[in-house]
C-alpha positions as CSV (number, residue, x, y, z in Angstrom):
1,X,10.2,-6.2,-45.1
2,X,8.7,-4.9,-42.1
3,X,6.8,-1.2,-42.5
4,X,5.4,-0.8,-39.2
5,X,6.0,3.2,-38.5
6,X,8.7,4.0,-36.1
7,X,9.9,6.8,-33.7
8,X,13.4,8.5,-34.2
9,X,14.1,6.8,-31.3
10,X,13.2,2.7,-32.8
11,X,10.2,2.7,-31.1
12,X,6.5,2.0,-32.8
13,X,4.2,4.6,-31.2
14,X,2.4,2.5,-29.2
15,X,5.3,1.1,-27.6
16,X,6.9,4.8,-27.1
17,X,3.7,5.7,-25.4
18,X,4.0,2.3,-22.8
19,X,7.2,3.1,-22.1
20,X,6.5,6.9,-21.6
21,X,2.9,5.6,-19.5
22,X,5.3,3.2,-17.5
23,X,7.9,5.9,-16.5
24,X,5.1,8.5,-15.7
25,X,3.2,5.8,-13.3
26,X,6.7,4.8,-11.7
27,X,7.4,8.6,-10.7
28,X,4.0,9.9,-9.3
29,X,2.6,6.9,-7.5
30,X,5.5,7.4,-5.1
31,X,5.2,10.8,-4.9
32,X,1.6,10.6,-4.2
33,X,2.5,8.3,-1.5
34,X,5.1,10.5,0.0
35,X,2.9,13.8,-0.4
36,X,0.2,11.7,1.3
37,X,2.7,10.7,4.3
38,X,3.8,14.3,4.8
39,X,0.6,15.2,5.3
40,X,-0.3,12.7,7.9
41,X,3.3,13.4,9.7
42,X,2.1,16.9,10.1
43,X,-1.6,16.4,11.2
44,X,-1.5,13.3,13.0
45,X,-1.7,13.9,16.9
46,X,0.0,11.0,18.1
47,X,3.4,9.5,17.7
48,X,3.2,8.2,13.1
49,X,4.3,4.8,13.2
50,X,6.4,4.3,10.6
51,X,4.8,3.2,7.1
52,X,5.4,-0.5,7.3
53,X,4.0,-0.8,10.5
54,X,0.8,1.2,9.2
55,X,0.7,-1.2,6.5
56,X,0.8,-4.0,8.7
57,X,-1.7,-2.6,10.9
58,X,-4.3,-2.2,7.7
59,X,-3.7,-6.2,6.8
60,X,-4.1,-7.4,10.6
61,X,-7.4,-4.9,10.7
62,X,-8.4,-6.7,7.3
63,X,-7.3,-10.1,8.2
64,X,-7.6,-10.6,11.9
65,X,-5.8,-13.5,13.3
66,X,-2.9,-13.4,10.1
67,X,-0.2,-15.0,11.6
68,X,3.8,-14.0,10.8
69,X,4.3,-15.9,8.0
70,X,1.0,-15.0,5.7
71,X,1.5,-11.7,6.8
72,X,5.1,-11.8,5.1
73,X,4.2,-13.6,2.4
74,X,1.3,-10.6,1.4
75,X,3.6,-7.3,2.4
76,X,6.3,-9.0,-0.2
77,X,9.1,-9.0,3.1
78,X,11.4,-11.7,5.0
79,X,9.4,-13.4,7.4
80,X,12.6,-12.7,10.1
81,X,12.5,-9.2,9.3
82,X,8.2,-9.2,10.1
83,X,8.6,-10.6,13.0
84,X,10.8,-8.4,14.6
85,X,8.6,-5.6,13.5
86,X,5.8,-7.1,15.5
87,X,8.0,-7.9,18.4
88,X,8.7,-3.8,18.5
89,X,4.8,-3.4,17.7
90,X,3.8,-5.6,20.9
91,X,6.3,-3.8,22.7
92,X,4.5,-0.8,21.4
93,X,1.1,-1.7,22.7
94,X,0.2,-1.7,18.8
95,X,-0.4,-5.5,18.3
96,X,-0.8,-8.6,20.4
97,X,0.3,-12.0,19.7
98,X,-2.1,-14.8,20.5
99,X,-1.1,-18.7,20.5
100,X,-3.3,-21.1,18.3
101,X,-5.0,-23.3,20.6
102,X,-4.2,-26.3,17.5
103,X,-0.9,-25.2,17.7
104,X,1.5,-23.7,20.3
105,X,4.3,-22.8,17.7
106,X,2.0,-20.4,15.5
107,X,0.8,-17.2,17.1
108,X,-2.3,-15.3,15.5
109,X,-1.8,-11.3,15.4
110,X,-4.8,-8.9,16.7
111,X,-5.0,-5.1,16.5
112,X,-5.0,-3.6,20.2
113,X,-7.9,-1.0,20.1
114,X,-5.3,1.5,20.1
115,X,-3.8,0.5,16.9
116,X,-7.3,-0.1,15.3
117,X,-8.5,3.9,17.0
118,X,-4.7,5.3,15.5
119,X,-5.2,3.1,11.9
120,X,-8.7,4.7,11.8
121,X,-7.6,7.7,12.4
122,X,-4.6,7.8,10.1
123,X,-7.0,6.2,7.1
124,X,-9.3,9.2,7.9
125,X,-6.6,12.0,7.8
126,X,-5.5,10.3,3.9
127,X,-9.2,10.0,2.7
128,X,-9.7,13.4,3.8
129,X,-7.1,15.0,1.9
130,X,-7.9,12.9,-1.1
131,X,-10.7,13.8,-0.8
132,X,-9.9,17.8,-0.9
133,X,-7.6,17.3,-3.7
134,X,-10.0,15.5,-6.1
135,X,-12.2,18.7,-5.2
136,X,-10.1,20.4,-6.9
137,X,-10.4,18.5,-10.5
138,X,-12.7,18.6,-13.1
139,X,-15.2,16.3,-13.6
140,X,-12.9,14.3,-16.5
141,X,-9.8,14.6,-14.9
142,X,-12.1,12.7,-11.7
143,X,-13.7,10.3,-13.8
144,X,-10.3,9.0,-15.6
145,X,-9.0,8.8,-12.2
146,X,-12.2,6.3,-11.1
147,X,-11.8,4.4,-13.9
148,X,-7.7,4.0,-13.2
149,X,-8.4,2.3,-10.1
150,X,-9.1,-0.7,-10.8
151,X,-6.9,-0.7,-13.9
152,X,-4.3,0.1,-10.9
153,X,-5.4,-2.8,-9.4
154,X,-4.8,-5.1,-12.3
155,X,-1.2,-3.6,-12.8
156,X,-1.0,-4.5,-8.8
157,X,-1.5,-7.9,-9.0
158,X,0.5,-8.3,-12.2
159,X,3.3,-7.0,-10.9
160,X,2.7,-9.1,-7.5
161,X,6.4,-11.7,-7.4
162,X,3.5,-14.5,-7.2
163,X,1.5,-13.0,-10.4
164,X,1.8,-16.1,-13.0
């Protein structure tokens, strides 16, 4: 006979506090991410790129010389659809494409200095008004935050299509 305690709604507590944890996480992470955006759409000087093509920008800055294909393989999207966003970027003046000298087929993508001034400047303009948020928080509410990080991490990876 199982006696494990149990919410109204069938649930043990700890699994009514996952699911309540998981739905709370799936709500304001977004909304963090489109407050953040907002912000950046009104401040920024120059033209926003649009957010996939900042997040490109960040892995080519982290990983110079990615070509297409990794780059797909990390942002979770169809290699196809990747390139054609880099064909628009190039276009752009954002990111050039550079031939391997081993092989003529795969191209290696690089940052123009404009891309790597505007990705700068876009990283500052978030960090800054992370920044003036956290400000605002008590020391607690703070330190659970640092310690979620890398907790967030973890969930990250976990929830990564390639996560075993």
């Amino acid at each position: 006979m199982d006696t494990t305690a149990r919410t109204p709604d069938g649930t043990t507590p700890d699994e009514g506090a996952a699911d309540r944890l998981a739905r709370d996480l799936a709500l304001v992470l977004p909304a963090l991410h489109r407050a953040l955006d907002r912000r950046v759409d009104a401040d920024f000087p120059h033209p926003k790129p649009a957010e996939g093509q900042i997040t490109l920008m960040r892995l080519i800055r982290d990983r110079d010389g990615i070509t297409v294909r990794e780059a797909a393989e990390v942002l979770l999207v169809k290699p196809n659809n990747l390139s054609a966003t880099v064909t628009h970027m190039v276009a752009a003046g954002l990111v050039e494409r550079r031939r391997d000298p081993d092989d003529k087929r795969v191209t290696h993508l690089h940052l123009t200095p404009t891309a790597a001034e505007r990705t700068h400047a876009v990283d500052e303009l978030i960090s800054g008004y992370v920044e003036q948020a956290l400000a605002t928080l008590s020391d607690g509410e703070r330190g659970a935050l640092g310690a979620a990080v890398g907790a967030l991490h973890v969930l990250e990876r976990g929830l990564h299509p390639s996560a075993p």
